[in-house]
Backbone as JSON Lines, residues from 0, in Angstrom:
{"i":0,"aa":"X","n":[22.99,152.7,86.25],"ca":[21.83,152.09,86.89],"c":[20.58,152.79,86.35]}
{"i":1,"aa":"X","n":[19.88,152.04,86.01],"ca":[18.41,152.69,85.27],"c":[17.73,153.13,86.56]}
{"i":2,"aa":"X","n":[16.66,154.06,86.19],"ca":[15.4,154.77,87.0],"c":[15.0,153.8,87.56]}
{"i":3,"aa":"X","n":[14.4,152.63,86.89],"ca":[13.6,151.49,87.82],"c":[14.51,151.16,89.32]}
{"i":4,"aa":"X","n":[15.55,150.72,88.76],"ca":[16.54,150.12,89.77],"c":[16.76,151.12,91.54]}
{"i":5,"aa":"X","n":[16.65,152.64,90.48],"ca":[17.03,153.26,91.93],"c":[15.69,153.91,92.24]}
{"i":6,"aa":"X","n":[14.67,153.49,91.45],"ca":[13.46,153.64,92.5],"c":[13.16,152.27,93.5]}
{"i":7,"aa":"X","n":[13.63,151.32,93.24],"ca":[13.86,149.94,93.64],"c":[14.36,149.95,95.57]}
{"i":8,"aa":"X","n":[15.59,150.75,94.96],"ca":[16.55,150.89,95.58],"c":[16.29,151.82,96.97]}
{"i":9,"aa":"X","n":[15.38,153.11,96.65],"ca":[14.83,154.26,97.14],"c":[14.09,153.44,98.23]}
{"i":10,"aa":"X","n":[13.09,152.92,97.41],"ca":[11.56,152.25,98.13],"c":[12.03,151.42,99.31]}
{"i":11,"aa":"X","n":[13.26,150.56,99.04],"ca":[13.69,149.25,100.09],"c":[14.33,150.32,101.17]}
{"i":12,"aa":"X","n":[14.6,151.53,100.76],"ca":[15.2,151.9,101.88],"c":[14.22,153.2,102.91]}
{"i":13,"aa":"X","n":[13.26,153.61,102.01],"ca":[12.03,153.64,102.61],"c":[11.3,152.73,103.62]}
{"i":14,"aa":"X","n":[11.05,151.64,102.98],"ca":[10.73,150.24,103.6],"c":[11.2,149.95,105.18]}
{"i":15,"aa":"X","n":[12.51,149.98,104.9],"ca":[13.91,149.49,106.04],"c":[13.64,150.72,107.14]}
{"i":16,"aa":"X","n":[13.44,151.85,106.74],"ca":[13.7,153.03,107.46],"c":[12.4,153.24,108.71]}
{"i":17,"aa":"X","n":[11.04,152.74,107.86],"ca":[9.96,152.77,108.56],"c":[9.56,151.5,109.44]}
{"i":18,"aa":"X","n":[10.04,150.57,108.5],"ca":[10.19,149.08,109.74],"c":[10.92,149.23,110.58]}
{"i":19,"aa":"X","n":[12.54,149.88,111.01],"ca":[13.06,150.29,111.68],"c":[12.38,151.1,112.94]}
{"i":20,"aa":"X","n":[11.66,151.86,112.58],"ca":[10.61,153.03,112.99],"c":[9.73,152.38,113.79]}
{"i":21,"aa":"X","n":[9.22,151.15,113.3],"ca":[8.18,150.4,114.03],"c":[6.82,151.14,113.64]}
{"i":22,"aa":"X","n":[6.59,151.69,112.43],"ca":[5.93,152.39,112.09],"c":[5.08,151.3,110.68]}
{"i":23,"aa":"X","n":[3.8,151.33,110.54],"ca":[3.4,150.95,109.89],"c":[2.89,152.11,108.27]}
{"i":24,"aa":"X","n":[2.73,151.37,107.33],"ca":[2.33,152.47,106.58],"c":[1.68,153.23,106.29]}
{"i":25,"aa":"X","n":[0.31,153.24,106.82],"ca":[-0.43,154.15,107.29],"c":[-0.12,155.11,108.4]}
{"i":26,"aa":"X","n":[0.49,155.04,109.32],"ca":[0.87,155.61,110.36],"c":[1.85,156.79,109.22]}
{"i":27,"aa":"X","n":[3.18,156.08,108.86],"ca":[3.64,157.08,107.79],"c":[2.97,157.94,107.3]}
{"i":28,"aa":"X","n":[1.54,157.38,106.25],"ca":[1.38,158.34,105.4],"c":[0.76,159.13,106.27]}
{"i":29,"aa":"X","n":[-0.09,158.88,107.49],"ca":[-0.72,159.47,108.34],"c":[0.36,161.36,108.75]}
{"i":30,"aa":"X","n":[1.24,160.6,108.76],"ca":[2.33,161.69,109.31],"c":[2.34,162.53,108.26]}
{"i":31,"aa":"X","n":[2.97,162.04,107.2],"ca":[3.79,162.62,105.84],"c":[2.68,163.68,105.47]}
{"i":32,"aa":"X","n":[1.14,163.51,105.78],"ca":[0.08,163.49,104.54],"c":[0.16,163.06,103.11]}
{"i":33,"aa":"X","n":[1.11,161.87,102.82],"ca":[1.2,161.05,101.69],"c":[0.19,160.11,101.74]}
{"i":34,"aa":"X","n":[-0.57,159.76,100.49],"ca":[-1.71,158.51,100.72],"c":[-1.09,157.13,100.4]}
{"i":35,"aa":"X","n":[-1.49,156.63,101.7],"ca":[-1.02,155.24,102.02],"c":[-0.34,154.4,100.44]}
{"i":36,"aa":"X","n":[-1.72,154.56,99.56],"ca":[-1.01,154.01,98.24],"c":[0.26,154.48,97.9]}
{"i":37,"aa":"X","n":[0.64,155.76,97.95],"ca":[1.82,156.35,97.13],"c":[2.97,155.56,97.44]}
{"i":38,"aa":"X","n":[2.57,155.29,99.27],"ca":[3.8,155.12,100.25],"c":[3.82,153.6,99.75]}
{"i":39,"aa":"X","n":[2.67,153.24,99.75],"ca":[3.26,151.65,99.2],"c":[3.98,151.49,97.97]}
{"i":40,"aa":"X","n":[3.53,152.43,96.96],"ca":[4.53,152.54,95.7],"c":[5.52,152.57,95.41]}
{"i":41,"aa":"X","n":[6.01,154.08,96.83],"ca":[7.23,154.51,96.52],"c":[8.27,152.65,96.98]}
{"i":42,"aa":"X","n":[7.53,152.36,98.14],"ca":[8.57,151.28,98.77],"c":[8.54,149.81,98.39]}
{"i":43,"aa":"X","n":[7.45,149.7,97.06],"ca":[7.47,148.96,96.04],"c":[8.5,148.84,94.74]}
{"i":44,"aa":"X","n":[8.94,150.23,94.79],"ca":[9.69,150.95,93.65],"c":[8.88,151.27,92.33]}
{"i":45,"aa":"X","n":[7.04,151.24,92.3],"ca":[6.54,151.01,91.01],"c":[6.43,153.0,91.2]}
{"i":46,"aa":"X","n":[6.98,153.85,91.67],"ca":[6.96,154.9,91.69],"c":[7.84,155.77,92.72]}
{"i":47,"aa":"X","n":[8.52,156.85,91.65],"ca":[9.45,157.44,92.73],"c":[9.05,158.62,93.45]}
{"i":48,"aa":"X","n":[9.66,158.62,94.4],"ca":[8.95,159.75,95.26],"c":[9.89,161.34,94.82]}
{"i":49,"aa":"X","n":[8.58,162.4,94.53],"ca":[9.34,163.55,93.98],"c":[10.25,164.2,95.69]}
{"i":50,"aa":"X","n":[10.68,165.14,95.28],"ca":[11.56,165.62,95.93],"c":[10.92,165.99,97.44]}
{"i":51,"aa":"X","n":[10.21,167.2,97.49],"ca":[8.76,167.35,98.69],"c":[8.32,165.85,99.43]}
{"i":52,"aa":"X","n":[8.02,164.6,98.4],"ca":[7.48,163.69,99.49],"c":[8.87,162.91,99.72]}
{"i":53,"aa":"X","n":[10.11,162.61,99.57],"ca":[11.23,162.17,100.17],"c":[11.41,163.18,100.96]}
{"i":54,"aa":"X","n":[11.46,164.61,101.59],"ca":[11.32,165.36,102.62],"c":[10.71,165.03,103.78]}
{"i":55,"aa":"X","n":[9.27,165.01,103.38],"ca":[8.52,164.71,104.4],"c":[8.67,163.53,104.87]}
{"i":56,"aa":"X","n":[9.15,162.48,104.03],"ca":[9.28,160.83,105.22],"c":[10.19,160.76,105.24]}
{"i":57,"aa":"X","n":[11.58,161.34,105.19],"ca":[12.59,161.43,105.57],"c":[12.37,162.74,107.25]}
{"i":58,"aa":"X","n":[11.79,163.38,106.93],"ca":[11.36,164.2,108.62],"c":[10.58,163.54,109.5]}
{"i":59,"aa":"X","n":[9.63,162.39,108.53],"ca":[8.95,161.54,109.54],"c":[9.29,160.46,110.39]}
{"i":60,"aa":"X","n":[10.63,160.27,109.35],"ca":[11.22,158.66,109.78],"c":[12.67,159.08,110.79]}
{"i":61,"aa":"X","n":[13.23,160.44,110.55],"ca":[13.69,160.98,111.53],"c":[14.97,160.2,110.75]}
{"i":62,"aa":"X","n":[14.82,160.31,109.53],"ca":[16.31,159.86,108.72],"c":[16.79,161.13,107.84]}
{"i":63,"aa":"X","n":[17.51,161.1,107.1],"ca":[18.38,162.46,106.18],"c":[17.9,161.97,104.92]}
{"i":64,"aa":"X","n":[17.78,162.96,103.65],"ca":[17.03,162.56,102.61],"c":[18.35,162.27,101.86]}
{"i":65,"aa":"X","n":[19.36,161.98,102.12],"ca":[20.68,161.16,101.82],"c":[20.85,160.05,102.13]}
{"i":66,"aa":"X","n":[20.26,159.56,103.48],"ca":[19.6,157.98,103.18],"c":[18.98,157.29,102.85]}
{"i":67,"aa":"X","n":[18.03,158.19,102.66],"ca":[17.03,157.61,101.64],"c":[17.4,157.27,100.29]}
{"i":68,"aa":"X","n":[17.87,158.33,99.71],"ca":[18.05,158.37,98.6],"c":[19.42,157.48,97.87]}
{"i":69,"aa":"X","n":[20.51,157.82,98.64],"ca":[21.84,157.15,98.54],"c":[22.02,156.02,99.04]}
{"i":70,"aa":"X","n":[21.36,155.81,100.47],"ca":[21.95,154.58,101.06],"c":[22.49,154.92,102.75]}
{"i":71,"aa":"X","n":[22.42,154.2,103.22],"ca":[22.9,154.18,104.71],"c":[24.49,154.89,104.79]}
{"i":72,"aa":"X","n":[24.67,156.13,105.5],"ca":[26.14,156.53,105.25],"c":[26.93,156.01,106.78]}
{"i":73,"aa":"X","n":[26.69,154.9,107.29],"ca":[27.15,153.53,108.11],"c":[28.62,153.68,107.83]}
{"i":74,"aa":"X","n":[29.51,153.39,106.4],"ca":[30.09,153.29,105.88],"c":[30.81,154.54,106.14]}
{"i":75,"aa":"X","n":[30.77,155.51,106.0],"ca":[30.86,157.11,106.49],"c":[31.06,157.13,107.73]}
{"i":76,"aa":"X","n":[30.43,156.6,108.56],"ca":[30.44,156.28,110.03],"c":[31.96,155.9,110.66]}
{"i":77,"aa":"X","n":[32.1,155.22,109.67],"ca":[33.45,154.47,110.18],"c":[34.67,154.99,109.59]}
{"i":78,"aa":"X","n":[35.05,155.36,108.16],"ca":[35.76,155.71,107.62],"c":[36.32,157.13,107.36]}
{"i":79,"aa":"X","n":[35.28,157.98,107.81],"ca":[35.15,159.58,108.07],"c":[35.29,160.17,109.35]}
{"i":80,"aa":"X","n":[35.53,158.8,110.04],"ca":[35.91,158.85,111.47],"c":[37.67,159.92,111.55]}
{"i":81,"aa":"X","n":[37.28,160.81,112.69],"ca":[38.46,161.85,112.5],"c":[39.87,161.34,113.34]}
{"i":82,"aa":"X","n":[39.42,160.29,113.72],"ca":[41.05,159.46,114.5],"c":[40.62,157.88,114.04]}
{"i":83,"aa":"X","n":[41.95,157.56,115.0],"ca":[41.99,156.02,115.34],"c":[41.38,155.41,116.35]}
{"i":84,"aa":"X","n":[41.05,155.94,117.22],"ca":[40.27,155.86,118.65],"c":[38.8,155.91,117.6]}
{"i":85,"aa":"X","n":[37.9,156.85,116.98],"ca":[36.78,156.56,116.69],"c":[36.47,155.55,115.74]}
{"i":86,"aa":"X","n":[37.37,155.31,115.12],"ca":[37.09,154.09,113.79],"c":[37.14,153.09,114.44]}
{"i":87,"aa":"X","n":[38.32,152.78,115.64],"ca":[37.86,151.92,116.04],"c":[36.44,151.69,117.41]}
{"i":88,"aa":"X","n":[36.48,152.69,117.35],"ca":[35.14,152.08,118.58],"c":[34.15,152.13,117.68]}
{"i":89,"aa":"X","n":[33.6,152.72,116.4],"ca":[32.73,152.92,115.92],"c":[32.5,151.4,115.26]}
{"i":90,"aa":"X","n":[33.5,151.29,114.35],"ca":[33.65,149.54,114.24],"c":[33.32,148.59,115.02]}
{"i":91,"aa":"X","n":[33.32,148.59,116.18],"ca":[32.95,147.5,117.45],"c":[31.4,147.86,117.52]}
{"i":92,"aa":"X","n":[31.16,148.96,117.5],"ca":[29.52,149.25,117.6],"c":[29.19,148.72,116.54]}
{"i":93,"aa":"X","n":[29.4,149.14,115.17],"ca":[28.94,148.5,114.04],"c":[28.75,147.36,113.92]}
{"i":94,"aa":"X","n":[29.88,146.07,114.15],"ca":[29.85,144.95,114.66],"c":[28.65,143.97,115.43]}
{"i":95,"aa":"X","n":[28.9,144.77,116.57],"ca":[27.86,144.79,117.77],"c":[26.3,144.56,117.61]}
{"i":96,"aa":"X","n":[26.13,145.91,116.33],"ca":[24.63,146.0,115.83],"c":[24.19,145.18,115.19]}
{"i":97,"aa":"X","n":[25.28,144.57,114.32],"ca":[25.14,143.28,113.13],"c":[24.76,142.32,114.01]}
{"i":98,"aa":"X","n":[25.02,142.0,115.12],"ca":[25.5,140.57,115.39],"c":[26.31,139.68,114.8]}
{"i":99,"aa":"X","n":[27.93,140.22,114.89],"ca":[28.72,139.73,114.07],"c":[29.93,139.58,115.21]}
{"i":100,"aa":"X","n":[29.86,140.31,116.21],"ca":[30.87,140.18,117.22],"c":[29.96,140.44,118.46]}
{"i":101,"aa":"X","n":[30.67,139.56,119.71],"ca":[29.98,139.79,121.01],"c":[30.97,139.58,122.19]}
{"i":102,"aa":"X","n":[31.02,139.96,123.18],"ca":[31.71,139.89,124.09],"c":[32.98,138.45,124.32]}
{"i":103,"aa":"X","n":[31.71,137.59,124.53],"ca":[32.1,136.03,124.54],"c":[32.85,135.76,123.31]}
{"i":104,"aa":"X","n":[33.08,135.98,122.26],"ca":[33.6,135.93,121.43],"c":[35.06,136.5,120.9]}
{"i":105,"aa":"X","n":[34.87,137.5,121.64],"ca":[36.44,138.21,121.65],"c":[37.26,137.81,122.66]}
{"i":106,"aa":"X","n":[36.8,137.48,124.2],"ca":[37.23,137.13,125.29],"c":[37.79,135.76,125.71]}
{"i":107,"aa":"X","n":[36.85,134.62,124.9],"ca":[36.38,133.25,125.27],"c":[37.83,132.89,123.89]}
{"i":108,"aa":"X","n":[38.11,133.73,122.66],"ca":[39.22,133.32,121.68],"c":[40.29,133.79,121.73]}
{"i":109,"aa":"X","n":[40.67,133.9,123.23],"ca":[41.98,134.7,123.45],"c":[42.66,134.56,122.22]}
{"i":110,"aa":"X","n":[43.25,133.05,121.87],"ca":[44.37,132.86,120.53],"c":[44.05,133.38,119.61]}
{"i":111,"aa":"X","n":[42.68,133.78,119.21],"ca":[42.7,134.39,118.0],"c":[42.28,136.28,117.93]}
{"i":112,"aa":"X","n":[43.02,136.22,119.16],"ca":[43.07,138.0,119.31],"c":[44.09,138.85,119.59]}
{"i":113,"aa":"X","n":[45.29,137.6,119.74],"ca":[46.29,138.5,120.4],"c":[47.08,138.99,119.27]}
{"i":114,"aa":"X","n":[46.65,138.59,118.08],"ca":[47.6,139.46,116.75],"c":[46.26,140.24,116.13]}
{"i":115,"aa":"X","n":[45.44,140.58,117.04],"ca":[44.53,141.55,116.05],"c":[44.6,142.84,117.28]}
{"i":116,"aa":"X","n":[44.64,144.03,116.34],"ca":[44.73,144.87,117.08],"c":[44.16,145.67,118.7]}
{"i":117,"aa":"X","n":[42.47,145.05,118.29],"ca":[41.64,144.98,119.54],"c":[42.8,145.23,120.79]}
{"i":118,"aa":"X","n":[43.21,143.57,121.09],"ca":[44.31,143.42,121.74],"c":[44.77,144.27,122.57]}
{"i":119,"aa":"X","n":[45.45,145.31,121.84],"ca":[46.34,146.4,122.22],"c":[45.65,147.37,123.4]}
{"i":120,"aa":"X","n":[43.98,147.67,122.8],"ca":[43.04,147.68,123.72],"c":[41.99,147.54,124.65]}
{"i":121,"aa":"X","n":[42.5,146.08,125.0],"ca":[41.2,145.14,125.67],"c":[40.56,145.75,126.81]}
{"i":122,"aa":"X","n":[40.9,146.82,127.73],"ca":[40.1,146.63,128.65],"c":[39.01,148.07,127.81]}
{"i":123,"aa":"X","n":[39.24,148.99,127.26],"ca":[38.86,149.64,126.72],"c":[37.53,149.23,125.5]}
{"i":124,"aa":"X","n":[37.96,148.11,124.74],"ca":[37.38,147.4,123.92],"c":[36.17,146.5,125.2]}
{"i":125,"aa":"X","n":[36.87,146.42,126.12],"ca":[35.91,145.05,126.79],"c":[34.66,146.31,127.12]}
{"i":126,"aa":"X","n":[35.36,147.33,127.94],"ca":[34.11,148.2,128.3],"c":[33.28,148.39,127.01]}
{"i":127,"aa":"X","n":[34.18,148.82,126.12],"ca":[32.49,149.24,124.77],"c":[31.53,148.3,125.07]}
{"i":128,"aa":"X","n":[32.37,146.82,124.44],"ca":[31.36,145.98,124.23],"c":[30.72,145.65,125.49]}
{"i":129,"aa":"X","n":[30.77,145.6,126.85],"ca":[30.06,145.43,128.05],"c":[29.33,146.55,127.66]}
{"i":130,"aa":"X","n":[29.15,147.82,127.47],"ca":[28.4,148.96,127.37],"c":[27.35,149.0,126.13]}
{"i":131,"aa":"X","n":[27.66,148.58,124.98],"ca":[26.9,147.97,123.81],"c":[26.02,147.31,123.97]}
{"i":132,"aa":"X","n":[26.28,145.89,124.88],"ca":[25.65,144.6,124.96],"c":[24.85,145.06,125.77]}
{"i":133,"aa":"X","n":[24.79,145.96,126.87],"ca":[23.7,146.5,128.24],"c":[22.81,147.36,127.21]}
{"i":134,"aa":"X","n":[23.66,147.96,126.45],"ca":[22.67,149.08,125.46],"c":[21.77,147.97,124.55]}
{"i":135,"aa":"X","n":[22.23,147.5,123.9],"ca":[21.08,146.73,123.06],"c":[20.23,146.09,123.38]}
{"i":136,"aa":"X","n":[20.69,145.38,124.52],"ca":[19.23,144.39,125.47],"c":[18.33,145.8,126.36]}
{"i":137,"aa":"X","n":[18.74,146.83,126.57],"ca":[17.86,147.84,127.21],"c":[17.61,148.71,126.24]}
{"i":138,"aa":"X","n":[17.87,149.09,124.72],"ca":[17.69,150.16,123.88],"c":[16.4,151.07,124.57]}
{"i":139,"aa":"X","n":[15.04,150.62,124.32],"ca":[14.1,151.36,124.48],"c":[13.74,152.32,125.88]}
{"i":140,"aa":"X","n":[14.75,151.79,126.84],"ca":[14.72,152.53,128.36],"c":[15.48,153.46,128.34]}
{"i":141,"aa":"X","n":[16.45,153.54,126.89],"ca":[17.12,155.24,127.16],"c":[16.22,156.29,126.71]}
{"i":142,"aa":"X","n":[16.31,157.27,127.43],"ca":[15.49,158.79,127.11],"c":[16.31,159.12,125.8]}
{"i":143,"aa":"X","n":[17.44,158.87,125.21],"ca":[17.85,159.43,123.79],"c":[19.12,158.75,123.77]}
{"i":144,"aa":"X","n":[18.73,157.66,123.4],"ca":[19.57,156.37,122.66],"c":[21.05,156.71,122.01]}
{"i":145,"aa":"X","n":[20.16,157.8,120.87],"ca":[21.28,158.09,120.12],"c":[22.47,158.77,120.46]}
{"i":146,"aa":"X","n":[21.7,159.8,121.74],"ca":[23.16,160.64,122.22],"c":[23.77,160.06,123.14]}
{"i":147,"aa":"X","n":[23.64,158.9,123.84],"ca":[24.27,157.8,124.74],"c":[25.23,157.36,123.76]}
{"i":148,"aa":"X","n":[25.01,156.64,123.02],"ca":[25.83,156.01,121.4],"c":[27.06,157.12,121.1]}
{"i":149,"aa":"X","n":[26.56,158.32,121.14],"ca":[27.45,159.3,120.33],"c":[28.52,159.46,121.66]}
{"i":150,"aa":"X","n":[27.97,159.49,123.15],"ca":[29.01,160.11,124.17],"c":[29.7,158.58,124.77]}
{"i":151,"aa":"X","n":[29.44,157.46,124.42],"ca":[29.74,156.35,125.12],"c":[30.89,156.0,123.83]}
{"i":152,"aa":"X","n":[30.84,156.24,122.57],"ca":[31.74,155.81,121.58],"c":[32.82,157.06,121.59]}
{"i":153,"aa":"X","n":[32.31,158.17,121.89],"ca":[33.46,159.44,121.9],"c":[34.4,159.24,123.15]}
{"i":154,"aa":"X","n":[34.33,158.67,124.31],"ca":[34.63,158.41,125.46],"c":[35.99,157.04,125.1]}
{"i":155,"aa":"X","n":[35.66,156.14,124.73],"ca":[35.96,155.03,124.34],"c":[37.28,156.03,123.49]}
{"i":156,"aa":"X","n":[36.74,156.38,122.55],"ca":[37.53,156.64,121.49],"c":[39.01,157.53,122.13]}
{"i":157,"aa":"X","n":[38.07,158.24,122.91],"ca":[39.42,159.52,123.62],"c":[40.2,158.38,123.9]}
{"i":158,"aa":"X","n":[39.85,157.29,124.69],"ca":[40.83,156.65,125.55],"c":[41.59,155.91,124.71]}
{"i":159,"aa":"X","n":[41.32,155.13,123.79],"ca":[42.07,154.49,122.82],"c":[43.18,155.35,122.52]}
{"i":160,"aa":"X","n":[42.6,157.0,121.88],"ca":[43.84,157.51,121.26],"c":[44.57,157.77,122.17]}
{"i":161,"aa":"X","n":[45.0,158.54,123.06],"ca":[45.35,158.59,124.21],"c":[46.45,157.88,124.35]}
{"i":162,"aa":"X","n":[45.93,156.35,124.06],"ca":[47.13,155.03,124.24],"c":[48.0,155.03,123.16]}
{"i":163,"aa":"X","n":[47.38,155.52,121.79],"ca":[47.49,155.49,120.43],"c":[48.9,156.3,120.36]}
{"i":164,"aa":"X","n":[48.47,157.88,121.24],"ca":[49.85,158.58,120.93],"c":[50.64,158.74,122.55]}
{"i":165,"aa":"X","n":[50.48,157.96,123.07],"ca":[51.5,157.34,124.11],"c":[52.68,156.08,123.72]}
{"i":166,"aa":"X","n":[51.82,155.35,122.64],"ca":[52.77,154.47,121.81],"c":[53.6,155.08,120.88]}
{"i":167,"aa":"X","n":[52.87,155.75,120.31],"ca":[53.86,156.04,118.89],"c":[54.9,157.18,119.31]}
């Protein structure tokens, strides 16, 4: 992949990280002390950001300068998961966030769930996603979102395995 491409690449995820943020680009550079132009550059891709200013808007945006730089480690999320209980609850969140799965959808297709593993843990699975779906329509009323996410999917997860090595 050429320089252009993964300054391309850098910038969109600059971009993504601060729209995420709800942060405009001035506000950024405001933070960073980067000038507004640079920031539009970097997330243009017509310039890459040296090492020092991917620091600073990676501390501003309250992201890792491994997402920036590499890419969302989402993917990591799920697969670096240390059981079966977290891959799968982490997966249902992942899901969840997409808008790719929803309550009504797993519940309302009984026939097309009872040979997928979910299944095995529906009432467990039903709570995530009841707990997901309350979380995403209320996100901004938690005092720290993220550590709700981390203790509501670790919870989930215990219980799955639990069942996991009660079966096997």
């Amino acid at each position: 992949m050429s320089n252009k491409n993964i300054d391309v690449l850098i910038g969109g995820r600059i971009r993504d990280a601060r729209k995420k943020k709800g942060i405009s680009q001035q506000e950024l550079a405001n933070k960073t002390g980067i000038q507004n132009s640079s920031i539009s550059a970097f997330e243009n891709g017509k310039k890459s950001p040296g090492l020092h200013s991917l620091a600073l808007i990676a501390k501003a945006l309250n992201v890792s300068m491994d997402d920036l730089y590499f890419g969302d480690s989402s993917v990591d999320f799920i697969e670096n998961a240390p059981d079966k209980g977290r891959k799968i609850a982490n997966c249902i969140y992942e899901l969840m966030k997409e808008n790719v799965i929803s309550c009504s959808e797993i519940y309302n297709r009984r026939e097309e769930t009872d040979s997928v593993l979910l299944f095995r843990f529906s009432s467990e699975v039903k709570r995530l996603i009841d707990s997901l779906r309350v979380f995403f329509s209320k996100k901004n009323t938690y005092p720290n979102p993220d550590e709700y996410i981390k203790q509501l999917i670790g919870s989930v997860a215990n219980e799955i395995n639990e069942q996991i090595v009660s079966i096997e």
